[in-house]
N, C-alpha and C positions, 0 to 999 in steps of 0.2 A: 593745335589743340587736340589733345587726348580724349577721345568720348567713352575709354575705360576709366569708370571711377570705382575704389572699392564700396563694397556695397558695406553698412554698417547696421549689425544687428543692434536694434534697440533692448533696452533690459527688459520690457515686457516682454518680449521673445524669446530670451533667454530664460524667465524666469517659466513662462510655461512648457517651454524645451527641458527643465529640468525638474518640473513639478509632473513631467506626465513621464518619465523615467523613474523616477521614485515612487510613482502610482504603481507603476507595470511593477516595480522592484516588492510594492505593499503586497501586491495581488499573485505574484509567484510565491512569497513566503507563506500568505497565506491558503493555498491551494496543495500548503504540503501537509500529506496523515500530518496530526496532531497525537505524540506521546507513542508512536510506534519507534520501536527501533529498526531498523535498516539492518544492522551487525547479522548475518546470514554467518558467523561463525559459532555461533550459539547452536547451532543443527551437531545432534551427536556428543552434549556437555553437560549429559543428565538432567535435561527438563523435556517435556513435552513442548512441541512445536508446532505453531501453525502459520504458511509462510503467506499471506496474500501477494500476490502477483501483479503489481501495480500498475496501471498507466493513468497520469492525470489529467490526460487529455480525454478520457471515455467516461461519461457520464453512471453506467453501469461499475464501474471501478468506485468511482466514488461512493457509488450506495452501498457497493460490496463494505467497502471502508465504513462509511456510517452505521452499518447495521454491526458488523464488529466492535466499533467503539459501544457504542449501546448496551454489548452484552458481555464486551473483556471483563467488566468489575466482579462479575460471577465467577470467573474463571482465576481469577489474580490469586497466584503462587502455584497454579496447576498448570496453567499452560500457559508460556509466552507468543503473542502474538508480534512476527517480524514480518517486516514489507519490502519486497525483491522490488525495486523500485528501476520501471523500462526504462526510466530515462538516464539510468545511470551504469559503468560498464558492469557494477557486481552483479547489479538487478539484471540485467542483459543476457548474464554469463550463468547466474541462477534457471533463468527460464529456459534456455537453448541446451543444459545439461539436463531437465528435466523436463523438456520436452514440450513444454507449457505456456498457453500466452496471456495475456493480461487478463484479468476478471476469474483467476484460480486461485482456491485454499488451495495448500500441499503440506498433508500431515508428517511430524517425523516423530516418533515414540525418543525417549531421552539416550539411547544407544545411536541413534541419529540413523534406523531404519524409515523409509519411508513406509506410513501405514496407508495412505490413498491419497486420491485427489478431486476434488471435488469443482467444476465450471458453473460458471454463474453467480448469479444473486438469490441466494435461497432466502426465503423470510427467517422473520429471528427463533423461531420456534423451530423449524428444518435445522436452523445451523447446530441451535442448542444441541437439537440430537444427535444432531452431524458429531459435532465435539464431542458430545459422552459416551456413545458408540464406539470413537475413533481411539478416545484414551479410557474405554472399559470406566468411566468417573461415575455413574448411575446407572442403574438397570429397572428402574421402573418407567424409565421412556422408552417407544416402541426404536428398534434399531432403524438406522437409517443408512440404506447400503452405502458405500463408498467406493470407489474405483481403487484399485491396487495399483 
């Protein structure tokens, strides 16, 4: 007599074997910026650029994200907002040539110079200026330095 027998998953097993993969699968789609584009070939193609440095695993990354969503619809047709994203090779390849790690804006004026860079989660009012400073867009807010 054999006392190996196969063992037999039952379909309730299976079925929550496959509903907590398609959870994790909800929860990564959901966890990605919303309406950024990625495309870092836009740097240098006549628009103004701002690259956030992404990692989704950093709780400050996300706010960085959130507070940009917030204030992109001011900016819409002046400056596109693109996300160097860590967990992928371009994002990777974007931060290690610039030098930079996740939770960074990186301006490039539409000739595709870099104009600064700015670390952190600055509030939405710091960024605004941050932005109008960076692309000369207003002059009645006070400047706001930038790193070169």
């Amino acid at each position: 007599m054999n006392n190996t027998t196969a063992t037999k998953k039952s379909p309730f097993t299976k079925l929550i074997t496959i509903s907590f993969v398609l959870g994790l699968v909800a929860l990564s789609v959901w966890m990605l910026p919303r309406g950024f584009s990625n495309d870092l070939t836009q740097i240098g193609n006549g628009k103004n650029i701002v690259v956030h440095v992404h990692d989704h695993d950093l709780v400050n990354s996300a706010e960085l994200m959130d507070n940009l969503n917030n204030i992109r619809n001011e900016y819409k047709g002046v400056v596109e907002f693109v996300v160097a994203d860590l967990k992928i090779a371009e994002g990777q390849a974007f931060a290690a040539a610039h030098n930079v790690e996740a939770v960074t804006l990186v301006f490039f004026s539409p000739d595709g110079k870099q104009l600064g860079i700015v670390q952190g989660v600055p509030d939405l009012n710091t960024l605004r200026r941050t932005l109008d400073q960076a692309f000369n867009l207003k002059t009645e807010n006070q400047p706001q330095e930038i790193v070169p």
